[in-house]
C-alpha positions as a Markdown table, in Angstrom:
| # | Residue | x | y | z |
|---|---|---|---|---|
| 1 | Unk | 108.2 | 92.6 | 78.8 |
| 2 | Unk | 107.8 | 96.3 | 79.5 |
| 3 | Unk | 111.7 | 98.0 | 78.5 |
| 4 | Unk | 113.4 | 100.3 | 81.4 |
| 5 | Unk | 113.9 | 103.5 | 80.7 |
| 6 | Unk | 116.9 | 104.6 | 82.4 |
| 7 | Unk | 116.8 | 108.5 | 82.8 |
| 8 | Unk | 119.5 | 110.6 | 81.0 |
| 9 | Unk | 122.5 | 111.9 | 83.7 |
| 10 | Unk | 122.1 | 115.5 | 83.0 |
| 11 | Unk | 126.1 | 116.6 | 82.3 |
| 12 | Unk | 128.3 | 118.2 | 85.7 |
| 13 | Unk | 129.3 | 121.0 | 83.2 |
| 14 | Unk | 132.1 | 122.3 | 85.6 |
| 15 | Unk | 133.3 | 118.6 | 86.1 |
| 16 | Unk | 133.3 | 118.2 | 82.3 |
| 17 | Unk | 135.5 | 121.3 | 81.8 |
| 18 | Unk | 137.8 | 120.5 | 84.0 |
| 19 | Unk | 138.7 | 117.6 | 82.9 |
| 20 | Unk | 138.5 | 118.4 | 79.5 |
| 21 | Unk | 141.7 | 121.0 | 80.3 |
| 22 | Unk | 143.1 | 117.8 | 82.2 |
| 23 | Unk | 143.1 | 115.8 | 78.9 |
| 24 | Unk | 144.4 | 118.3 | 76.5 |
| 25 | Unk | 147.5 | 119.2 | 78.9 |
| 26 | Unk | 147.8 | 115.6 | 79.5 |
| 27 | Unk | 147.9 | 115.7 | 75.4 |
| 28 | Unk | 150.0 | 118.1 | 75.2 |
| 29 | Unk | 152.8 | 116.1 | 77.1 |
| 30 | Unk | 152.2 | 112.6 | 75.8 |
| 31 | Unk | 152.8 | 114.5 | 71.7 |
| 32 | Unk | 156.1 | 115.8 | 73.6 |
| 33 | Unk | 157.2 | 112.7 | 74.8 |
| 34 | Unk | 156.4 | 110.2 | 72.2 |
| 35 | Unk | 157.1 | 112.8 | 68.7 |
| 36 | Unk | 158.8 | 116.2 | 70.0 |
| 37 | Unk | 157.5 | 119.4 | 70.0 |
| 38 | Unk | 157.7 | 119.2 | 66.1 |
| 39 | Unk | 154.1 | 116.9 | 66.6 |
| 40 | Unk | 152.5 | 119.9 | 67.9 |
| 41 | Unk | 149.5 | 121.4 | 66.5 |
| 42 | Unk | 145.5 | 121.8 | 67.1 |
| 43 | Unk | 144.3 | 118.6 | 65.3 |
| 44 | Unk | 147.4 | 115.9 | 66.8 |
| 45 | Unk | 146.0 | 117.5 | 70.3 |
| 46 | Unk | 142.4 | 117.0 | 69.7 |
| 47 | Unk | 143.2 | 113.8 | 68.4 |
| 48 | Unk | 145.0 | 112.2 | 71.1 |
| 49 | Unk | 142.9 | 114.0 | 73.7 |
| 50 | Unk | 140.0 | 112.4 | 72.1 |
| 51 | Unk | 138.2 | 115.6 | 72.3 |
| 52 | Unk | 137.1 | 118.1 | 69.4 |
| 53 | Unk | 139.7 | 120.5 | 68.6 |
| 54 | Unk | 136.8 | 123.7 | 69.3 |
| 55 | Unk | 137.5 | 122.8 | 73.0 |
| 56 | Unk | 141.1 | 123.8 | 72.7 |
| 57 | Unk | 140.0 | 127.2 | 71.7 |
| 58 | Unk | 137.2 | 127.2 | 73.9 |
| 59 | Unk | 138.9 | 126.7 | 77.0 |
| 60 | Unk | 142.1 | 127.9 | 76.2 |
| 61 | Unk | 142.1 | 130.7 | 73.9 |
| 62 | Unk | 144.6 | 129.6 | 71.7 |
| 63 | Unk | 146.7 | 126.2 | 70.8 |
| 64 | Unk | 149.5 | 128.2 | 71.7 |
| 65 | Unk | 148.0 | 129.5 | 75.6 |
| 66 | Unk | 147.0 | 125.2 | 76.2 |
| 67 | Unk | 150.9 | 124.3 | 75.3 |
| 68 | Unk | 152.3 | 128.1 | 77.8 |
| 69 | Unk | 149.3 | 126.3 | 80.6 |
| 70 | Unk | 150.9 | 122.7 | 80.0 |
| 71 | Unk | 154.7 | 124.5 | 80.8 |
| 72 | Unk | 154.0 | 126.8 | 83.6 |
| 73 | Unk | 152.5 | 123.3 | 85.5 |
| 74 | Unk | 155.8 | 121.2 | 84.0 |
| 75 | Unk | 158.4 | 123.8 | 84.3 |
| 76 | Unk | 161.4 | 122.6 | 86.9 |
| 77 | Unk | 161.7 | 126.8 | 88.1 |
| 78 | Unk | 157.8 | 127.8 | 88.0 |
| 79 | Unk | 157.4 | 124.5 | 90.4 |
| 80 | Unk | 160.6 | 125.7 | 92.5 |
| 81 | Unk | 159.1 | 129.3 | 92.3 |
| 82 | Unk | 155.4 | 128.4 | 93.9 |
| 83 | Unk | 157.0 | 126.3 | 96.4 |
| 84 | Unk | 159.4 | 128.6 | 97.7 |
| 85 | Unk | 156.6 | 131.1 | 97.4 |
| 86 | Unk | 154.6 | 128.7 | 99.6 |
| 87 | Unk | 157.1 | 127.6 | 102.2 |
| 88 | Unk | 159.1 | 130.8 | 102.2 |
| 89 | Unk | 159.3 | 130.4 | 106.4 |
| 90 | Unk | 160.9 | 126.9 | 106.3 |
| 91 | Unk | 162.9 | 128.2 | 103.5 |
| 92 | Unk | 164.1 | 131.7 | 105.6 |
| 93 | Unk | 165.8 | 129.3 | 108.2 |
| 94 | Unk | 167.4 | 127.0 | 105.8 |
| 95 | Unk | 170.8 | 128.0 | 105.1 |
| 96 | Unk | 171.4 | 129.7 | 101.7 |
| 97 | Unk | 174.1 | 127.5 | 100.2 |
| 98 | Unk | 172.3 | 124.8 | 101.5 |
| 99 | Unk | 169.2 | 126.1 | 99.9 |
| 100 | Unk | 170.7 | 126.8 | 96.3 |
| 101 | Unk | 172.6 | 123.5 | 96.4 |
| 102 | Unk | 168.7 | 121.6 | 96.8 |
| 103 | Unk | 167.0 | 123.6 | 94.2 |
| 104 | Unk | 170.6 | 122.5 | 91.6 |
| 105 | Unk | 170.3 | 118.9 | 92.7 |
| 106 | Unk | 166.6 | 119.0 | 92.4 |
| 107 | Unk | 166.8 | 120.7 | 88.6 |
| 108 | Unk | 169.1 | 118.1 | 87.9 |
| 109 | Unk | 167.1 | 114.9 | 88.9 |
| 110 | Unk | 163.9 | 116.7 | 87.3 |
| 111 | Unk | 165.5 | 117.2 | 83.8 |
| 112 | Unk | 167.5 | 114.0 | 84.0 |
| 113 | Unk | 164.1 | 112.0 | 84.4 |
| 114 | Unk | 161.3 | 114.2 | 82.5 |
| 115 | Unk | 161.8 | 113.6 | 78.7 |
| 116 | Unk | 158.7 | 116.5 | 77.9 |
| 117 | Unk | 161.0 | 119.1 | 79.4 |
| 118 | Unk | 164.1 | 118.1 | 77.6 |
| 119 | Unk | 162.0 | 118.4 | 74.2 |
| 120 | Unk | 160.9 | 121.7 | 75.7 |
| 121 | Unk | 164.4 | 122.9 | 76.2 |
| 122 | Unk | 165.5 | 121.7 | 73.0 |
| 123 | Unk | 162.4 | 123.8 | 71.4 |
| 124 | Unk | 163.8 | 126.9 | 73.5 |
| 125 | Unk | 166.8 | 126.5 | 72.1 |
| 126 | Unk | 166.2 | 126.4 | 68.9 |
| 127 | Unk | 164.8 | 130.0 | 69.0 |
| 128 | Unk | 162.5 | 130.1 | 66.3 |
| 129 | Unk | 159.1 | 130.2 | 68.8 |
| 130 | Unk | 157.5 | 132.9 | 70.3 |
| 131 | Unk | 155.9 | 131.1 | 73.0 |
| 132 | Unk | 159.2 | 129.5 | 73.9 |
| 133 | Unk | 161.0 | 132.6 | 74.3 |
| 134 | Unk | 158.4 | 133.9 | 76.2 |
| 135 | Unk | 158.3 | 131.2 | 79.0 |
| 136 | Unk | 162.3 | 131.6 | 78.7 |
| 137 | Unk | 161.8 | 135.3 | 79.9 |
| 138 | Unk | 159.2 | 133.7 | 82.3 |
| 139 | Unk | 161.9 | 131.7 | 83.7 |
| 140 | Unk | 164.7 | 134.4 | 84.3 |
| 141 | Unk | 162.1 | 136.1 | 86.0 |
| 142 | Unk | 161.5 | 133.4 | 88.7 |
| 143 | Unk | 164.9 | 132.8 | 88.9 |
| 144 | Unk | 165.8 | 136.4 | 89.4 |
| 145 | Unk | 163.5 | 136.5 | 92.6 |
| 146 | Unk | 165.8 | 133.4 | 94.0 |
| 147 | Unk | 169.6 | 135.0 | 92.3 |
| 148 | Unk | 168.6 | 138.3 | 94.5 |
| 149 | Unk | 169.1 | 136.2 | 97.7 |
| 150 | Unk | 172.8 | 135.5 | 97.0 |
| 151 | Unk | 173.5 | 139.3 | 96.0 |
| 152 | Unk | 174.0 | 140.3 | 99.3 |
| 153 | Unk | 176.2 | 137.3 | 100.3 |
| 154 | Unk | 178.5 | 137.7 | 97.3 |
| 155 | Unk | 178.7 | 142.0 | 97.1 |
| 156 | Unk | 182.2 | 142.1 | 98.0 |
| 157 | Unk | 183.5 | 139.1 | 96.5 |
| 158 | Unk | 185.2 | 139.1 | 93.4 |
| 159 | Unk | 183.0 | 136.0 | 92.7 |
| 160 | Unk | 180.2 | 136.7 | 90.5 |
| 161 | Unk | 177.6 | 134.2 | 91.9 |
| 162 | Unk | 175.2 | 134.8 | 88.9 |
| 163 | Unk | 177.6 | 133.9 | 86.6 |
| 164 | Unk | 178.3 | 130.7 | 88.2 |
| 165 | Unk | 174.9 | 130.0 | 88.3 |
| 166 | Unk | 174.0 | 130.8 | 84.7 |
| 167 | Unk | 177.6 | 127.7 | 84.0 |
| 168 | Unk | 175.8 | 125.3 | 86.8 |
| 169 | Unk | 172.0 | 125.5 | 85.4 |
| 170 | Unk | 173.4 | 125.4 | 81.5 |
| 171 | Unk | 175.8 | 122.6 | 82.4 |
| 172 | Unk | 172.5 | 120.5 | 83.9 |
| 173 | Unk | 170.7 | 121.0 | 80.5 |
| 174 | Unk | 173.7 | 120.2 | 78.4 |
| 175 | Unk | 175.0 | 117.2 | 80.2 |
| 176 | Unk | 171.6 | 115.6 | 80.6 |
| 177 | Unk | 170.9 | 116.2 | 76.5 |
| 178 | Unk | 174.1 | 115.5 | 75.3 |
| 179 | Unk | 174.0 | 112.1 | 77.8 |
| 180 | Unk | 170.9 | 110.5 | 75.8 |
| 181 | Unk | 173.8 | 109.8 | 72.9 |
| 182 | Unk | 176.9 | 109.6 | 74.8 |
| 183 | Unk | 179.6 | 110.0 | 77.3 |
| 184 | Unk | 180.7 | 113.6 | 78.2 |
| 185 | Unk | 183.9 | 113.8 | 79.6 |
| 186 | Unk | 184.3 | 110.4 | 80.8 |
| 187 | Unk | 181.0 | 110.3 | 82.5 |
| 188 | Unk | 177.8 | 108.4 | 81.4 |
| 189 | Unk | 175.0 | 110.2 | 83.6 |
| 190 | Unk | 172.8 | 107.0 | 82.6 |
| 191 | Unk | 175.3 | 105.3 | 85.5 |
| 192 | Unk | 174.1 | 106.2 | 88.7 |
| 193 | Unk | 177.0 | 106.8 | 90.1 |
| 194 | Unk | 178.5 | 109.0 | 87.8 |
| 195 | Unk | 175.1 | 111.0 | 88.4 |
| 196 | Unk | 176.0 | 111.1 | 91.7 |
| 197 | Unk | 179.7 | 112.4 | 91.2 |
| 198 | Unk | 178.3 | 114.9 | 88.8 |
| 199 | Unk | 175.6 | 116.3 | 92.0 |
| 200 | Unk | 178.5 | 115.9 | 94.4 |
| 201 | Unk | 181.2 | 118.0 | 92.2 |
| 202 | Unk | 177.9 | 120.7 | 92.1 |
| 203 | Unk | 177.9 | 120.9 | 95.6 |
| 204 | Unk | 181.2 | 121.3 | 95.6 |
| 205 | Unk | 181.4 | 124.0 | 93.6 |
| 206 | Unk | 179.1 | 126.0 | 95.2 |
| 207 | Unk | 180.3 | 125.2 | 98.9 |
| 208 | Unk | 183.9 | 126.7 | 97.9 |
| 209 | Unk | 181.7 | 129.9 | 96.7 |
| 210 | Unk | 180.1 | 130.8 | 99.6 |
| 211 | Unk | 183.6 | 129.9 | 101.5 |
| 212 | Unk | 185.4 | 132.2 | 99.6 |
| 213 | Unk | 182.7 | 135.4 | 99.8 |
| 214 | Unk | 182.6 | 134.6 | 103.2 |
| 215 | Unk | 186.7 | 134.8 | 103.6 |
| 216 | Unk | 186.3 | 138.0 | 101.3 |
């Protein structure tokens, strides 16, 4: 019986590539989840990719650029950042308390649920990285394009907004970390409806700030 010979598929390079990337961020954020940011490193990626560990450097530069490229797509504020960036009309006629109120209860369901960015934040914290610290100034950047809309509002007020902020945002991190081992005050964010106290008290807090520049 003559044998079929079934004609090689001759490789979609770009396709290949692509997805290549795909797998090693993908790796990136499955090492994050399941070992910390402490399981890092060019060989665990290639291994759980399931790719060779030249392809890091090949399409990335560096082990260090493929871990910045997995953060800036992750990252709660350069997501909040594109999107304001891409609906800035929809966002021009939304009130501003309203506004900064959505993008607090937003960071807070984001952190609350993604476990990679919690590791991330811990790794910031910890201050010993480079690459962390840079992202970190990455962030304040962003952030500052979004703080520069309340200036205005808040110029003659003896309330400094920023600084209100900078309690709101750490408070998110904090009571989300220090809620995977225990209660904080009374409150056990894993209970939904102490979640929900915690985003009403948030709005709360920044409703009575706008009242009182406004009364100022």
């Amino acid at each position: 019986m003559e044998t079929q010979v079934i004609p090689a598929r001759k490789p979609r390079r770009s396709k290949d590539k692509e997805l290549a990337k795909l797998e090693l961020i993908f790796a990136v954020g499955e090492i994050i989840r399941t070992k910390g940011y402490t399981g890092l490193g060019v060989n665990k990626i290639a291994k759980q990719a399931g790719l060779n560990k030249k392809l890091i450097y090949r399409y990335f530069g560096t082990v260090d650029k493929l871990i910045e490229q997995y953060v800036i797509e992750k990252d709660f504020w350069m997501i909040t950042s594109q999107e304001l960036r891409s609906n800035a009309e929809a966002e021009s006629r939304m009130d501003l308390k309203d506004l900064i109120s959505n993008i607090l209860e937003e960071q807070f369901h984001f952190f609350y649920k993604e476990q990679e960015m919690q590791e991330l934040i811990l790794w910031e914290l910890s201050g010993k990285s480079p690459l962390m610290n840079s992202i970190s100034n990455a962030r304040e950047d962003l952030g500052e394009k979004i703080l520069k809309l309340t200036d205005e509002h808040f110029k003659d007020s003896k309330l400094n907004f920023r600084a209100l902020s900078a309690l709101l945002t750490a408070g998110i991190y904090y009571i989300v970390l220090h809620g995977k081992v225990s209660t904080f005050c009374g409150l056990d964010i894993r209970n939904a409806e102490d979640r929900e106290e915690i985003l009403n008290s948030l709005k709360f807090a920044i409703e009575i700030a706008f009242d009182h520049a406004k009364k100022t």
